[in-house]
Phi, psi and omega in degrees: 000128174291163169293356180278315181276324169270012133317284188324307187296005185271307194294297197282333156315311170300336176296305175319315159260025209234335180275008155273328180296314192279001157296310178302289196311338178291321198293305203286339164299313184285340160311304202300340204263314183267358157264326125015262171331304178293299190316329170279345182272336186217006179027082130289108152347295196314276197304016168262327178278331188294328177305300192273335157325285181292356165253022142274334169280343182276315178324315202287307189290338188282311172295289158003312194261176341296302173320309210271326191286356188273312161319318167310305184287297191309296201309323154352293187306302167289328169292306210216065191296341186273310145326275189311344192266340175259311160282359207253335140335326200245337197213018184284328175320275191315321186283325141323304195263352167282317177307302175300346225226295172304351169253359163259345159314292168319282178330288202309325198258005175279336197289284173322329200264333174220040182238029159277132134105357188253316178287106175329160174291324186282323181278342158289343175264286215303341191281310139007277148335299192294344184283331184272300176338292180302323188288287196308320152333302164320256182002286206298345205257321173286295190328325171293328155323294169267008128332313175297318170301337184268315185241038193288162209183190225356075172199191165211107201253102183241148174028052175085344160258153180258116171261167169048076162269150187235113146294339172289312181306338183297334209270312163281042178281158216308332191253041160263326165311296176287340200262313174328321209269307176341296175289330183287249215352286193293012192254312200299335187287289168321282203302316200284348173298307167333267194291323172285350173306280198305326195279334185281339168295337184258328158305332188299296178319334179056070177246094190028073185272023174258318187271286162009296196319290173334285177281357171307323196285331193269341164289311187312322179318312190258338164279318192299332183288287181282007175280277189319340199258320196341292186286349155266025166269344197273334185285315156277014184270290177285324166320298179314326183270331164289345196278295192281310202209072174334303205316304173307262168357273110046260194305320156300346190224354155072023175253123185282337215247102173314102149246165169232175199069016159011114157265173176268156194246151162229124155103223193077146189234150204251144181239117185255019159257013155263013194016048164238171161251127210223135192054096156254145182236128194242115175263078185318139228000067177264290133027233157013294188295328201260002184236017174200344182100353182257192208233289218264020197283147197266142170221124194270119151340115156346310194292341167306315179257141198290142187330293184325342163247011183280172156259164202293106213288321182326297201283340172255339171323253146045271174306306159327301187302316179299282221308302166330302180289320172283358164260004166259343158328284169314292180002288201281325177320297218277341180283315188292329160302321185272298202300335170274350184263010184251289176312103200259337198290341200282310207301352178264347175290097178311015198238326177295339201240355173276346182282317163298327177284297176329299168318319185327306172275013185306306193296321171308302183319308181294334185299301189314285213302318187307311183286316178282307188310303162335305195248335194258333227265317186277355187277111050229052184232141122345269150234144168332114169029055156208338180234113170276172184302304187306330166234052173237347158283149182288123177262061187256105192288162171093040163259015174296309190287323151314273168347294203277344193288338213251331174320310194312277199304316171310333165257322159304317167289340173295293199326322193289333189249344142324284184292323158327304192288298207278355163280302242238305171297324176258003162290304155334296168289335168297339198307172172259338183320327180270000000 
């Protein structure tokens, strides 16, 4: 393996997990806040155990997305110095103000963890808020990063030098919005299928099921809410990706051939060296429409573009397909969810809470697959059509072995946080409170 595939393979493994730990931590504060809440409005026990359960768990993820975001940051440097030397100057903001946004994160959740009973109440639920707030904030400021990586901007790229840098235009650069909205939509969506996943296996189980119950309602809620908003983030997502960066687009929808009135491809399988797709469902200029608003809209074909810059169509095609498919999936769950709360008899069903429980990794699945479409799609550039990958890598040799070092840690920390959860769940069914 070369240093270029072993890199990549660094990168994109460490990003797989560290982008599940940093969804939960962002997400998981506002469960912890809104259970918070009810416990003051109605000083129900059940919700003070439910409280103080999820902010060991909000802890647990913070310390964790620190560790793995701390790994990340080294690996910029290390993996991909010829990026950083260039880029780092141009996109040094968002990464300064995430640093700043995790230390008020940090303030805020020491202020929680140990201002029971010491703190006024309210202002002790709001230090809280702010653990939420701050997080997503995080979030939104690397996204805005790689948005830049998609879209770069606040610069003038002449005979190979980056001039005149704007670091504000970098930071609002044209693709931070739509990858922002997208992405918070899809941290909330996941974690909340995710945690209400884990409270509906112990209602199937009849493992405190009153407390279970509670919080099934207060996660499902909020994934179900971004479940519902998803596509039309998604919709502006792809106008924007038709606009910038066709190439993409193309490789997502697995069309070789330049036409207009385009169809959607739904499923299928790609063969690329005949460059067709075979068993497919075809919704004629369904395409067209969704990427520009026309029916007869011109949509360019792979074959437009020289090989050498195209990206790998299987693997994003693919990828595309899960993510579409398991959000529309969530979709229809989070509708079937507001409908259960006017039907109370399904909530007496054993088949509504084993259906949930299935669902629980779905929304990660779709996040991961969101993401690889996101990063393998834009290859083989770095930064958009100004940096290719291959020469942004370090030509330091021996990074198969960096690799197998961050597998380690990257499996001590699941294991370590694995066993932390499935402790923090059965201290939960154990509590007396309830």
């Amino acid at each position: 393996m070369d240093n270029l595939d072993a890199a990549r393979l660094q990168m994109a493994f460490t990003l797989i997990f560290h982008i599940i730990f940093a969804c939960i931590g962002m997400v998981m504060p506002f469960f912890m806040v809104v259970a918070h809440k009810k416990w003051l409005n109605t000083k129900n026990p059940i919700y003070l155990t439910l409280t103080k359960s999820w902010q060991k768990g909000v802890a647990i993820f913070f310390v964790t997305g620190a560790v793995s975001g701390t790994a990340l940051s080294f690996e910029l440097g290390l993996l991909w110095p010829e990026f950083m030397k260039h880029a780092g100057p141009i996109i040094g903001m968002p990464f300064s103000l995430e640093g700043a946004a995790f230390f008020v994160e940090a303030l805020a959740l020491g202020f929680y963890l140990y201002g029971w009973n010491k703190l006024p109440e309210k202002f002790h639920w709001f230090t809280g808020v702010i653990v939420g707030i701050s997080g997503v904030a995080s979030g939104i400021l690397v996204v805005s990063a790689n948005g830049w990586m998609n879209a770069p901007s606040g610069f003038d790229y002449i005979n190979g030098e980056f001039l005149n840098i704007d670091p504000v235009k970098a930071l609002f650069n044209p693709a931070w919005f739509t990858q922002a909205l997208h992405m918070t939509l899809a941290a909330f969506t996941a974690t909340g299928f995710a945690v209400a996943g884990i409270h509906a296996f112990q209602v199937y189980k009849k493992r405190q099921a009153e407390l279970h119950k509670k919080a099934f309602k207060i996660a499902i809620t909020f994934g179900a809410i971004a479940a519902v908003l998803q596509p039309l983030s998604g919709d502006l997502s792809a106008k924007d990706i038709a606009e910038r960066q066709p190439v993409k687009l193309a490789a997502m929808e697995a069309h070789y051939h330049t036409e207009k009135g385009a169809p959607l491809y739904i499923g299928g399988i790609v063969d690329n060296e005949k460059q067709e797709i075979s068993y497919k469902i075809e919704i004629p200029k369904a395409l067209s429409f969704l990427a520009f608003g026309d029916f007869n809209a011109e949509v360019k074909g792979l074959n437009d573009f020289p090989e050498d810059v195209r990206p790998n169509v299987a693997i994003v095609h693919y990828a595309f397909q899960i993510m579409v498919g398991i959000g529309t999936l969530l979709l229809v769950v989070g509708i079937l969810f507001f409908i259960s709360l006017k039907k109370k008899t399904w909530w007496q069903n054993n088949r509504f809470w084993l259906l949930f429980t299935i669902l629980a990794p779905m929304g990660f699945i779709a996040l991961e697959a969101g993401w690889i479409v996101t990063e393998v799609g834009r290859q083989p550039w770095i930064i958009h059509n100004i940096m290719k990958t291959k020469d942004a890598v370090t030509p330091m040799p021996g990074m198969i072995y960096s690799f197998y070092m961050y597998v380690i840690l990257y499996t001590v920390l699941t294991i370590a946080v694995t066993w932390l959860m499935v402790r923090q769940i059965k201290f939960l069914n154990n509590s007396k409170s309830v």
